[in-house]
The first five atom37 places (N, CA, C, CB, O) and aatype in JSON, in Angstrom:
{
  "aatype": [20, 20, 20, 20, 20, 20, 20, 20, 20, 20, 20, 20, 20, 20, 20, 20, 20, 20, 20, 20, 20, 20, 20, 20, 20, 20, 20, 20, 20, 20, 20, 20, 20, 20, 20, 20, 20, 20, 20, 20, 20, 20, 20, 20, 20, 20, 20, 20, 20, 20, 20, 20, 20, 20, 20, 20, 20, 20, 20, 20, 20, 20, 20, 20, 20, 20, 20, 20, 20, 20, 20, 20, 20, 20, 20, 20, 20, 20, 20, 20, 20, 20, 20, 20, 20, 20, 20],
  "atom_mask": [
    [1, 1, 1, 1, 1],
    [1, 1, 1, 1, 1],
    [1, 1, 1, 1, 1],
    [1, 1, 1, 1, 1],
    [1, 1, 1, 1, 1],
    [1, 1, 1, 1, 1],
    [1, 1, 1, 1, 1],
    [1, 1, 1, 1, 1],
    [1, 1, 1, 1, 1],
    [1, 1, 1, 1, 1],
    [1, 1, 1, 1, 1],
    [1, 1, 1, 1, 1],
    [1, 1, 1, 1, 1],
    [1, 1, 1, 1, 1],
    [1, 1, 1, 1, 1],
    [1, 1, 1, 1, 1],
    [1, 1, 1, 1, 1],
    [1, 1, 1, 1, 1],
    [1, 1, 1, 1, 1],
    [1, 1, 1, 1, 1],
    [1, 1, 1, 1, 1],
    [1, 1, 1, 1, 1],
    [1, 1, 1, 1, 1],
    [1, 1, 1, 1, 1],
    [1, 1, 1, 1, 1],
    [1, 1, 1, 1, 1],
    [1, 1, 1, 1, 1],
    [1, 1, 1, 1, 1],
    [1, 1, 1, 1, 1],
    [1, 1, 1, 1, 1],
    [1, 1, 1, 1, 1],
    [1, 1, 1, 1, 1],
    [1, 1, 1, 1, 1],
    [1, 1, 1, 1, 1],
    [1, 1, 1, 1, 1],
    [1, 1, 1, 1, 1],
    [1, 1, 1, 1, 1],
    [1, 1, 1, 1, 1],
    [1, 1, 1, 1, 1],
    [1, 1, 1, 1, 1],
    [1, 1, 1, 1, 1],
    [1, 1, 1, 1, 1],
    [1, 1, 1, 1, 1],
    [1, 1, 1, 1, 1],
    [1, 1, 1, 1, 1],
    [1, 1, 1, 1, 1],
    [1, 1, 1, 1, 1],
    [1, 1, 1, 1, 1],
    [1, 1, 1, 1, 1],
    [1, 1, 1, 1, 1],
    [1, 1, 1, 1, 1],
    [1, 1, 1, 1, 1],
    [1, 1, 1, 1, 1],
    [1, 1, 1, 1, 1],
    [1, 1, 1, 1, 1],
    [1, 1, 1, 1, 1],
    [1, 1, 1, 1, 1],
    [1, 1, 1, 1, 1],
    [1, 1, 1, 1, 1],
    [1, 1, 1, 1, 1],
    [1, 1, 1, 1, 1],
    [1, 1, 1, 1, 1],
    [1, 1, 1, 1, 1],
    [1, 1, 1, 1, 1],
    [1, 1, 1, 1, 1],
    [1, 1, 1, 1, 1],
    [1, 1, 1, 1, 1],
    [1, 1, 1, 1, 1],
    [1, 1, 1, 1, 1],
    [1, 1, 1, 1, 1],
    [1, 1, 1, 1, 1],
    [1, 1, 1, 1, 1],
    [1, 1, 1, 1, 1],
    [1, 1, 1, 1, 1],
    [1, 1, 1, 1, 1],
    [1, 1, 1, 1, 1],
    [1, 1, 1, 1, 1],
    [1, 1, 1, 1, 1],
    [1, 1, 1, 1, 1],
    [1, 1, 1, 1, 1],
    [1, 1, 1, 1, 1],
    [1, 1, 1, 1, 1],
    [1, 1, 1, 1, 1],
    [1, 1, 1, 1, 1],
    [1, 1, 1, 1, 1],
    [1, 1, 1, 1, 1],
    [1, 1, 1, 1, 1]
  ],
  "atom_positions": [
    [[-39.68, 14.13, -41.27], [-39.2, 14.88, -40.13], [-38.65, 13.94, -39.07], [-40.32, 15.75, -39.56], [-37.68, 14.29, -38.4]],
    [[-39.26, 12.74, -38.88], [-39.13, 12.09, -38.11], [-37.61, 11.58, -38.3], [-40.18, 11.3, -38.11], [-36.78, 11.79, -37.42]],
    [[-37.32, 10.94, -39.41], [-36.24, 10.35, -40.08], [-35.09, 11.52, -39.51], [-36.52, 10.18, -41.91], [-34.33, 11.14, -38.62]],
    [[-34.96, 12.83, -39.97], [-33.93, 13.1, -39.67], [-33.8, 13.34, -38.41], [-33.59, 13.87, -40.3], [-32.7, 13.56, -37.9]],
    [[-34.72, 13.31, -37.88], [-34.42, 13.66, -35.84], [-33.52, 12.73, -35.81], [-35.85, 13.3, -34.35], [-32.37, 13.06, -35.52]],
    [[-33.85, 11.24, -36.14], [-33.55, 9.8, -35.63], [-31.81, 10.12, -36.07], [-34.6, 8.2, -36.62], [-30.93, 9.95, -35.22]],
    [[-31.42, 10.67, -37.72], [-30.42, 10.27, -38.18], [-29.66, 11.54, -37.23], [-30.39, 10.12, -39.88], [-28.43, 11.58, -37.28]],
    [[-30.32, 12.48, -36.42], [-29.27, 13.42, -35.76], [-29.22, 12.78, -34.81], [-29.46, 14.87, -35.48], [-28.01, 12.75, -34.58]],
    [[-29.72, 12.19, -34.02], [-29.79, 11.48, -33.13], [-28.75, 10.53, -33.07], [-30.85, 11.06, -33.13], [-28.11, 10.48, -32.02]],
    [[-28.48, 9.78, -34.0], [-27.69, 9.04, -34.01], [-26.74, 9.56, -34.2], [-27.84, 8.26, -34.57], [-25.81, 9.0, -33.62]],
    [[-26.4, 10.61, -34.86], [-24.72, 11.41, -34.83], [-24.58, 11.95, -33.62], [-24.41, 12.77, -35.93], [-23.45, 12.38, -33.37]],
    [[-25.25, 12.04, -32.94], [-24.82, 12.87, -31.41], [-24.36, 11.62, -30.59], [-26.32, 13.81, -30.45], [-23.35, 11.71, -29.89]],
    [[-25.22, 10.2, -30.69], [-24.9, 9.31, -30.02], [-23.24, 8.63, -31.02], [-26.39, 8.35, -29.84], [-22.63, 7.91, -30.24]],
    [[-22.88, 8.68, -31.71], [-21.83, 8.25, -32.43], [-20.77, 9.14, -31.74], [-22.02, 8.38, -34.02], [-19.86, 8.73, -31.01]],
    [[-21.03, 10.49, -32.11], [-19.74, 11.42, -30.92], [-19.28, 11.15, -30.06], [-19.9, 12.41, -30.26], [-18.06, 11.09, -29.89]],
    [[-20.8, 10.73, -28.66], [-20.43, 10.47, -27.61], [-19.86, 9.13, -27.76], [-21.38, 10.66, -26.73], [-19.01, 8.93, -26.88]],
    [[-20.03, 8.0, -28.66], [-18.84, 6.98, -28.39], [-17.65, 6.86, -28.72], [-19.02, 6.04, -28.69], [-16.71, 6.09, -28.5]],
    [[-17.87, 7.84, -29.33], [-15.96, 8.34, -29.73], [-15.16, 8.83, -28.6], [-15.74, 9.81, -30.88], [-14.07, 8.43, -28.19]],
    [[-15.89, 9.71, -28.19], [-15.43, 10.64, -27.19], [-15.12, 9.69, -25.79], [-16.66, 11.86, -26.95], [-14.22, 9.62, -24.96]],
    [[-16.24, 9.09, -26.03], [-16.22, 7.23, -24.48], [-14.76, 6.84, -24.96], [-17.87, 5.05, -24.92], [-13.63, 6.92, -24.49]],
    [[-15.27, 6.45, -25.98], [-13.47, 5.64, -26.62], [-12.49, 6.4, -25.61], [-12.78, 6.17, -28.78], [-12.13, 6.13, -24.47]],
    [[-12.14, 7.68, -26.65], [-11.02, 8.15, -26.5], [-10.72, 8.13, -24.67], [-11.04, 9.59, -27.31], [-9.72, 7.65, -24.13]],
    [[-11.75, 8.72, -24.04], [-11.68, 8.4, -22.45], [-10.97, 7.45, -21.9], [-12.8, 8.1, -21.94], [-10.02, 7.48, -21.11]],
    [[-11.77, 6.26, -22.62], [-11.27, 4.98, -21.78], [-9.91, 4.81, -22.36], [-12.24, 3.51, -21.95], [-9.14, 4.4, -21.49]],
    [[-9.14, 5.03, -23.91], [-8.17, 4.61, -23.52], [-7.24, 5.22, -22.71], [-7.78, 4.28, -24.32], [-6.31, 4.59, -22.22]],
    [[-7.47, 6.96, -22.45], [-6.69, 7.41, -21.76], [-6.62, 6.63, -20.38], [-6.95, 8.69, -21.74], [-5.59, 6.04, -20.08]],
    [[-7.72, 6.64, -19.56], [-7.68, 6.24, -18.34], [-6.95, 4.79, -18.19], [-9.05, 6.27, -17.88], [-6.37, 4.59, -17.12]],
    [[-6.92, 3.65, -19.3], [-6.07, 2.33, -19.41], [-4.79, 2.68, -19.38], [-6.28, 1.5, -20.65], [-3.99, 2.08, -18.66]],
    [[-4.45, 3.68, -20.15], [-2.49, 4.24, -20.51], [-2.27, 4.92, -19.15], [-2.09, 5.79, -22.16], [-1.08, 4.92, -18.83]],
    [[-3.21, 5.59, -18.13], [-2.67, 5.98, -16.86], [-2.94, 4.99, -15.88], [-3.17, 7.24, -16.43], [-2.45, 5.22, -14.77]],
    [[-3.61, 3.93, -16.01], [-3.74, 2.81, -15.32], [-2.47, 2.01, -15.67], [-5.05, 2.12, -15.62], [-1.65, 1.71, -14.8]],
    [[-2.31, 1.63, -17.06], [-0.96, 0.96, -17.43], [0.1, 1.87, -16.28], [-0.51, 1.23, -19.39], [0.34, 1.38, -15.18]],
    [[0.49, 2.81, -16.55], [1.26, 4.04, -15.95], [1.56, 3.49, -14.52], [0.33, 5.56, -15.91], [2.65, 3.15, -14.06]],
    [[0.38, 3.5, -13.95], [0.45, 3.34, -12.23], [0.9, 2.14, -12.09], [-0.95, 3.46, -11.33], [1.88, 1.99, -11.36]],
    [[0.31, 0.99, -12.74], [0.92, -0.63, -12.69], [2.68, -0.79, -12.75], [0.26, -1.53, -14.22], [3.41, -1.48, -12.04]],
    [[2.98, 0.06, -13.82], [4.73, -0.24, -14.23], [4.96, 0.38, -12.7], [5.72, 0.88, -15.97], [5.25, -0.33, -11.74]],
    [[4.76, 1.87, -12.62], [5.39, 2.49, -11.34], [5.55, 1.59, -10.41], [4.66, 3.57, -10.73], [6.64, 1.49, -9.85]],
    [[4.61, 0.86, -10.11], [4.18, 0.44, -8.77], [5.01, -1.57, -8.91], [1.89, 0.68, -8.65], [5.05, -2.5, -8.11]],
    [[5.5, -1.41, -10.32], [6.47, -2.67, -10.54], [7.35, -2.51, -9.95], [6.96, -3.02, -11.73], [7.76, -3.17, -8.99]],
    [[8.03, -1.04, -10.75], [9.18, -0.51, -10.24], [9.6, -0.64, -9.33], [9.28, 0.33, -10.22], [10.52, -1.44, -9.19]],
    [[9.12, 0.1, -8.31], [8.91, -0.26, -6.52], [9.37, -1.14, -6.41], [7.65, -0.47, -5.77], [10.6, -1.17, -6.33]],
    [[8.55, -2.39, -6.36], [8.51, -3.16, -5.88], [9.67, -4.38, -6.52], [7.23, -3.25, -5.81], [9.75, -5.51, -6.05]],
    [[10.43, -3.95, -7.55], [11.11, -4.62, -8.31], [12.55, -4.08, -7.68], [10.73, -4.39, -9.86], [13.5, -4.85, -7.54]],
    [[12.6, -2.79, -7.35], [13.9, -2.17, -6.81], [13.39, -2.29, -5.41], [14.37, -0.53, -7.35], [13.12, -1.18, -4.96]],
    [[13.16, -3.31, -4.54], [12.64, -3.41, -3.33], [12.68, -2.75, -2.23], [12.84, -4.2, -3.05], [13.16, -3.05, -1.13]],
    [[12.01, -1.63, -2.68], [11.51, -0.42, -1.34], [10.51, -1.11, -0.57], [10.68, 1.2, -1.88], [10.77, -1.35, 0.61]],
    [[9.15, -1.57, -1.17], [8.39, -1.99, -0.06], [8.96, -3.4, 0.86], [6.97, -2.25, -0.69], [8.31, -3.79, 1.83]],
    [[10.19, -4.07, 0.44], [10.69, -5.34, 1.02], [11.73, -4.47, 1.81], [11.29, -6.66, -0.1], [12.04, -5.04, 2.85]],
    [[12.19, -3.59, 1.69], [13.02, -2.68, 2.6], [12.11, -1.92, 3.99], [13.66, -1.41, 1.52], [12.46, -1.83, 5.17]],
    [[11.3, -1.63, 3.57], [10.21, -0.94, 4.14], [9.9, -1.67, 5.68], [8.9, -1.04, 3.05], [9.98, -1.26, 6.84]],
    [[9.33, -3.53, 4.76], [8.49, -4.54, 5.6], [9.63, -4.88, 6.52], [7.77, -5.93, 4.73], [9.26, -4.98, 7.69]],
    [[11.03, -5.12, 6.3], [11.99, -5.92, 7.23], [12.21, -4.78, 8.02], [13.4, -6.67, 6.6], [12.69, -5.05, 9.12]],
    [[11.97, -3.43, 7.77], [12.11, -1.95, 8.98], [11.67, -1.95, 9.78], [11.75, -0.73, 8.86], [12.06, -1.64, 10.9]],
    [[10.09, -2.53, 9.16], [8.91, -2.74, 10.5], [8.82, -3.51, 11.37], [7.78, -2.96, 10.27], [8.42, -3.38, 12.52]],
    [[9.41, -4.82, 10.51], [9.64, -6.36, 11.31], [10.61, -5.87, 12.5], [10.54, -7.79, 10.19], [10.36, -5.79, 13.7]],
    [[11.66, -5.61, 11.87], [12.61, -5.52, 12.75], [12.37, -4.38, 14.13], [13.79, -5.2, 11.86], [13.06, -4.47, 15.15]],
    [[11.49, -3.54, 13.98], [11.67, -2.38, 14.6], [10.33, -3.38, 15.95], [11.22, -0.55, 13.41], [10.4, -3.58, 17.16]],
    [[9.26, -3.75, 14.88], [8.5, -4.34, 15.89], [9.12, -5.55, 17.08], [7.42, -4.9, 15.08], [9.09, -5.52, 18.31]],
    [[9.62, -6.47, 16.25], [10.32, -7.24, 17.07], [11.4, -6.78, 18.24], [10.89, -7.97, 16.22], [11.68, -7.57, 19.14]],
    [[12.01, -5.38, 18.16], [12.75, -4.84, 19.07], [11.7, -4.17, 20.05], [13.79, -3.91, 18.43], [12.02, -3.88, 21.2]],
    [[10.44, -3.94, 19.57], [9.42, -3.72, 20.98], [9.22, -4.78, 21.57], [8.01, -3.21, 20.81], [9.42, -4.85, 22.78]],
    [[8.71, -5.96, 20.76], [8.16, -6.91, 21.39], [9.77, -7.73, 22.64], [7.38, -7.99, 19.91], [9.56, -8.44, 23.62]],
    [[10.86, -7.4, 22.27], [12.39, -7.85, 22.87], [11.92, -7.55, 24.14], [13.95, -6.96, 22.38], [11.46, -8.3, 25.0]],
    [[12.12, -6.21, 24.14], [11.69, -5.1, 24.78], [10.78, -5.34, 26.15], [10.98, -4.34, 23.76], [11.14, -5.5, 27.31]],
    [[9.69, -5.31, 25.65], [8.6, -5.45, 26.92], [8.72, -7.06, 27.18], [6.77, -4.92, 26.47], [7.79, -7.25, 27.96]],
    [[9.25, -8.1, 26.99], [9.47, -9.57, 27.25], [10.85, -8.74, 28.66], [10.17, -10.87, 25.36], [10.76, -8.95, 29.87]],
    [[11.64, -8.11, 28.19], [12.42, -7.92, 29.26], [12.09, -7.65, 30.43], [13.09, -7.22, 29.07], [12.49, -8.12, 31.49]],
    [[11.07, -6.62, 30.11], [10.39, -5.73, 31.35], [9.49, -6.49, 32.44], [9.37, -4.6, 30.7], [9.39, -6.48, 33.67]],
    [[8.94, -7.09, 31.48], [7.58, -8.48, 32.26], [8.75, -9.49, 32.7], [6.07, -9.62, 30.7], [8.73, -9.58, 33.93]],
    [[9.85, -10.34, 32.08], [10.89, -10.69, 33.43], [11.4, -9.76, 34.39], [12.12, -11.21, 33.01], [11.44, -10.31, 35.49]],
    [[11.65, -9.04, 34.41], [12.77, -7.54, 35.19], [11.25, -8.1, 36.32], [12.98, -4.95, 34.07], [11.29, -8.96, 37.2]],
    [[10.03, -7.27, 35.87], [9.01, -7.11, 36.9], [8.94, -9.29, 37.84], [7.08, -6.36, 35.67], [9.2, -9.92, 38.87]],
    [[8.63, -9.38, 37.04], [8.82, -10.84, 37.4], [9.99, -10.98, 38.78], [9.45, -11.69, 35.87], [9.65, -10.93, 39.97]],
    [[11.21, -11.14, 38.36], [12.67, -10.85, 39.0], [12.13, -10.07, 40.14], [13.88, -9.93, 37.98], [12.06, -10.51, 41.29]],
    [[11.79, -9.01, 39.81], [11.46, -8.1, 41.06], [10.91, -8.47, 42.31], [10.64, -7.23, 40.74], [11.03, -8.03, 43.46]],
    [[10.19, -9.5, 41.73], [8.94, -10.14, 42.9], [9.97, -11.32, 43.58], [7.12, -11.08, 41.95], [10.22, -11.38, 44.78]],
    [[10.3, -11.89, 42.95], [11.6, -12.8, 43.74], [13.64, -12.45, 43.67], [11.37, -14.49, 42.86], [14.62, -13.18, 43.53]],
    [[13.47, -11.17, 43.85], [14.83, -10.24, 44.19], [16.05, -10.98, 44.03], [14.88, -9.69, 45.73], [16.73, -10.89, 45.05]],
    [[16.85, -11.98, 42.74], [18.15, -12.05, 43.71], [19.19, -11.65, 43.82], [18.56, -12.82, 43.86], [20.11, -12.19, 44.44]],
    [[19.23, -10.38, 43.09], [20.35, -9.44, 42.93], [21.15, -9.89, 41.67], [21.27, -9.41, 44.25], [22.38, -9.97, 41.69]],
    [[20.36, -10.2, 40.52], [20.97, -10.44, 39.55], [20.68, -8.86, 38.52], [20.43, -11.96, 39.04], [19.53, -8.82, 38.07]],
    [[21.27, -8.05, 38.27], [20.55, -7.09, 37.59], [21.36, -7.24, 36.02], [20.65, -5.47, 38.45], [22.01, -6.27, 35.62]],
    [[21.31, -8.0, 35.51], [21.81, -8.36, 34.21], [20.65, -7.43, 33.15], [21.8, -10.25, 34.02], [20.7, -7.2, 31.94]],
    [[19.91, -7.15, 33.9], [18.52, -6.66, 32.67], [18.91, -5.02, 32.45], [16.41, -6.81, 33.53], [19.2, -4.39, 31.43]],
    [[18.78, -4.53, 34.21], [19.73, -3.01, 33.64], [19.82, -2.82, 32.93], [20.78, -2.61, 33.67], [19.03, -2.22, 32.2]],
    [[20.93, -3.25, 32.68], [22.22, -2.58, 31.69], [21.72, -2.48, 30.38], [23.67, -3.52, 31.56], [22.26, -1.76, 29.54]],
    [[20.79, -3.13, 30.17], [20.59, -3.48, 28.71], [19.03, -2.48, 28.11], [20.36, -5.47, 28.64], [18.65, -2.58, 26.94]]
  ]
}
């Protein structure tokens, strides 16, 4: 009696490593999946399009308030240069 518990036992545990198998390779082929995508990207350079958007956009703040902190500056010693205005 004992014997065949053990030998069902072991066919239930044999299933479940089949069944593990088959799991894991799916989840590797949608992992493969996400890796190429994410080549792609980065191979047709969206995220390098992306980063010089930000650069650039940040650096036009940072232009920006450097003007303002001279302008305010200027302000405190007036000499009627208003070159900053305009801009």
């Amino acid at each position: 009696m004992e014997s065949s518990i053990t030998v069902q036992s072991i066919k239930v545990l044999q299933a479940q490593l089949k069944a593990s198998y088959s799991r894991i390779a799916a989840l590797t082929a949608e992992v493969d999946l996400y890796k190429k995508k994410y080549r792609d990207a980065v191979d047709n350079n969206e995220y390098k399009e992306k980063y010089r958007n930000l650069r650039d956009h940040q650096h036009d703040i940072l232009e920006r308030d450097f003007k303002m902190r001279q302008k305010s500056l200027t302000e405190l010693n007036y000499d009627g240069d208003d070159e900053l205005e305009g801009q």
